[in-house]
C-alpha positions in Angstrom: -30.2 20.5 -64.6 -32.2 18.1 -67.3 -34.1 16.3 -63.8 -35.2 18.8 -61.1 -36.5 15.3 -59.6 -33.5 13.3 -59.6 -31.5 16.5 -58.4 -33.4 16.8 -55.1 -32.9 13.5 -54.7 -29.6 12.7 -54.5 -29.3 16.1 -52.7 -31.6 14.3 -50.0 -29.3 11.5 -50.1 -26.4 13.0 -50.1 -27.5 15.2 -46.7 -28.3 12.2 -45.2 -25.1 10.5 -45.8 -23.1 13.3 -44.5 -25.4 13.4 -41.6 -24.4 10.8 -40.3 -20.7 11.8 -40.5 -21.2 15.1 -37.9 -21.2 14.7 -34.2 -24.3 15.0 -32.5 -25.0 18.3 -30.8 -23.7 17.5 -27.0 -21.7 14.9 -27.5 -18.3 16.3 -27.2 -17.7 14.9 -24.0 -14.7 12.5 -24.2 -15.5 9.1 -23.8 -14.0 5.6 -22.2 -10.6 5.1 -22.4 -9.8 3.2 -25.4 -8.1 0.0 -25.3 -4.1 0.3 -25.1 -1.4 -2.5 -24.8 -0.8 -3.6 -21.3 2.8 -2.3 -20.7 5.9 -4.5 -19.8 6.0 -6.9 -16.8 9.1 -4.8 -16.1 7.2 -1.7 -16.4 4.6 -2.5 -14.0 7.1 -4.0 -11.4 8.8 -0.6 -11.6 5.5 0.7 -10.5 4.9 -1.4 -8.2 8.1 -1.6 -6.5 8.0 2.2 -6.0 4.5 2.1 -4.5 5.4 -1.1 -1.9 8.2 1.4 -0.8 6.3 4.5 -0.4 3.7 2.5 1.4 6.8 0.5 3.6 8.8 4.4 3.8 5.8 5.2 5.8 6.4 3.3 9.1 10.1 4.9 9.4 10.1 7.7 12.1 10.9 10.0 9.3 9.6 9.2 6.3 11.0 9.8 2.6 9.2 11.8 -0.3 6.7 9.4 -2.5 9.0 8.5 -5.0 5.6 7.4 -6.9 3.9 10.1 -9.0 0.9 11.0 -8.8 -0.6 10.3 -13.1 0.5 6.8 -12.2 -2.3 6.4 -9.8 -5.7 6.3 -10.1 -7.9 8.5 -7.1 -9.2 5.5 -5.8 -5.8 4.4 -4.8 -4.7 8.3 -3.8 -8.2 8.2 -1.6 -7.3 4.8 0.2 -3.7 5.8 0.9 -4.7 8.9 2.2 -7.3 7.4 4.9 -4.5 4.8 5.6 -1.5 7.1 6.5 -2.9 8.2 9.9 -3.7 4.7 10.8 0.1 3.9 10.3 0.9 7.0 12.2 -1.4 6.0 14.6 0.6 2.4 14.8 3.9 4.3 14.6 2.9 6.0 18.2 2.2 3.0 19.9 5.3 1.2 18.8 7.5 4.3 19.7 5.5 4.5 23.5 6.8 1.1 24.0 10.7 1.7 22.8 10.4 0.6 19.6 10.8 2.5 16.1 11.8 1.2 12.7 14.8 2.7 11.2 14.9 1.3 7.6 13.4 -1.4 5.2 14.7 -3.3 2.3 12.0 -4.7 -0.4 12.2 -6.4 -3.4 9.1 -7.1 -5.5 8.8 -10.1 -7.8 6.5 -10.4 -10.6 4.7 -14.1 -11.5 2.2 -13.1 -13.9 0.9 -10.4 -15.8 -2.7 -10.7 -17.2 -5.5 -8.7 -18.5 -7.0 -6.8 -21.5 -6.8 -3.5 -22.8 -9.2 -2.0 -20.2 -7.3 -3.4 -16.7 -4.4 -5.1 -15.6 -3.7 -7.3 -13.2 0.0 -8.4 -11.9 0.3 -11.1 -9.6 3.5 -10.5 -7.3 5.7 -11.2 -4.2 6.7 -8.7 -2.2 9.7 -9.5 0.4 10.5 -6.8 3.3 12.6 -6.6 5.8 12.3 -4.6 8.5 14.6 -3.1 11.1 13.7 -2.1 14.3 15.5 0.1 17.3 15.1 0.4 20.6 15.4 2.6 23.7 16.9 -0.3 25.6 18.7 -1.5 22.8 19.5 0.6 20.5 19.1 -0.4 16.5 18.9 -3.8 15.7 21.4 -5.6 12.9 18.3 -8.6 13.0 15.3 -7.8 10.9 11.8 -8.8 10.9 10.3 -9.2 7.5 7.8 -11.0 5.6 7.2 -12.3 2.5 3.6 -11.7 0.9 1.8 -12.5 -2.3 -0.3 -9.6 -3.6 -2.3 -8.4 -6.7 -2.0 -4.7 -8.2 -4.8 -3.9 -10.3 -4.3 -1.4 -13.1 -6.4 0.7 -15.2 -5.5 2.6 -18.5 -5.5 6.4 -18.4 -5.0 9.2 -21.9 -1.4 9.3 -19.7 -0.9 5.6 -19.4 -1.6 3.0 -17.0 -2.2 3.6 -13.6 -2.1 1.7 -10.5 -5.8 1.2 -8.9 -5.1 -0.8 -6.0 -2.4 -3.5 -4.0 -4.1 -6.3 -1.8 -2.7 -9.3 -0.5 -3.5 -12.3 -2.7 -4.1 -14.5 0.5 -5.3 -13.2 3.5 -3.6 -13.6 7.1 -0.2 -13.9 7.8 2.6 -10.8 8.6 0.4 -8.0 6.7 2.7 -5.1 5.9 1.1 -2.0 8.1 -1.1 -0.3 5.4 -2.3 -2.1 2.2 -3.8 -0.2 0.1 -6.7 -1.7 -1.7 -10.4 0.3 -3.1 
């Protein structure tokens, strides 16, 4: 070496420079979600559509499996259906003491706008159910009740994808379906 000087200097430099390329000690821990593409309207109305029907499969006297999966929820939406399922079960038993039980529902979901940035989601939709009711007097019904309801899903991004954070009526009042889940 012709400059001990200039040696230890750029050795100082240089250890500062690839300093700053290391992780800090502790910092391992992964961080936000980074910013992904918001998925199809189609996509999300597939999403949607199956968790309008597990929440409406809920009021039948026997209801089906969840046909929604669990990664495409977020817990805050698992937590709030959860303390909403005995409140429809309690609704359930005061509609079957007077004669009445629902035997099956039909619903279609209709996107009408699809907005957000890569950290949420939100999908404006109708949802139109019909419902149809039996009786101990009567027997089942071929006349249904329904509704028709405009609602907002809210949806966050996930390392999996992006999952659904909550379903609330865009407008309150009116025929509310029996549980909607919101955080």
């Amino acid at each position: 070496m012709k400059n001990p000087r200039a040696s230890a200097a750029v050795a100082v430099l240089l250890g500062l420079v690839l300093s700053g390329c290391q992780t800090p000690a502790g910092s391992l821990e992964p961080g936000p979600i980074p910013s992904v593409a918001i998925p199809s309207s189609a996509a999300l109305s597939a999403i949607i559509q199956s968790a309008v029907e597990d929440r409406n499969g809920a009021v039948l006297d026997t209801p089906p499996a969840p046909r929604l999966p669990e990664g495409q929820t977020t817990a805050t939406y698992r937590t709030k259906r959860a303390r909403d399922l005995p409140v429809v079960e309690r609704s359930k038993a005061r509609l079957k003491s007077a004669g009445f039980w629902y035997t099956s529902f039909s619903t279609t979901v209709t996107v009408e706008s699809v907005e957000g940035t890569g950290s949420m989601a939100i999908v404006h939709f109708k949802e139109k159910t019909e419902q149809y009711l039996a009786s101990t007097a009567n027997g089942p019904s071929n006349v249904p009740s329904g509704y028709s309801l405009p609602e907002t899903a809210t949806f966050l991004p996930s390392a999996d994808g992006w999952q659904l954070e909550s379903i609330e009526p865009s407008e309150q009042g009116g025929g509310l379906p029996m549980s909607i889940v919101k955080g």
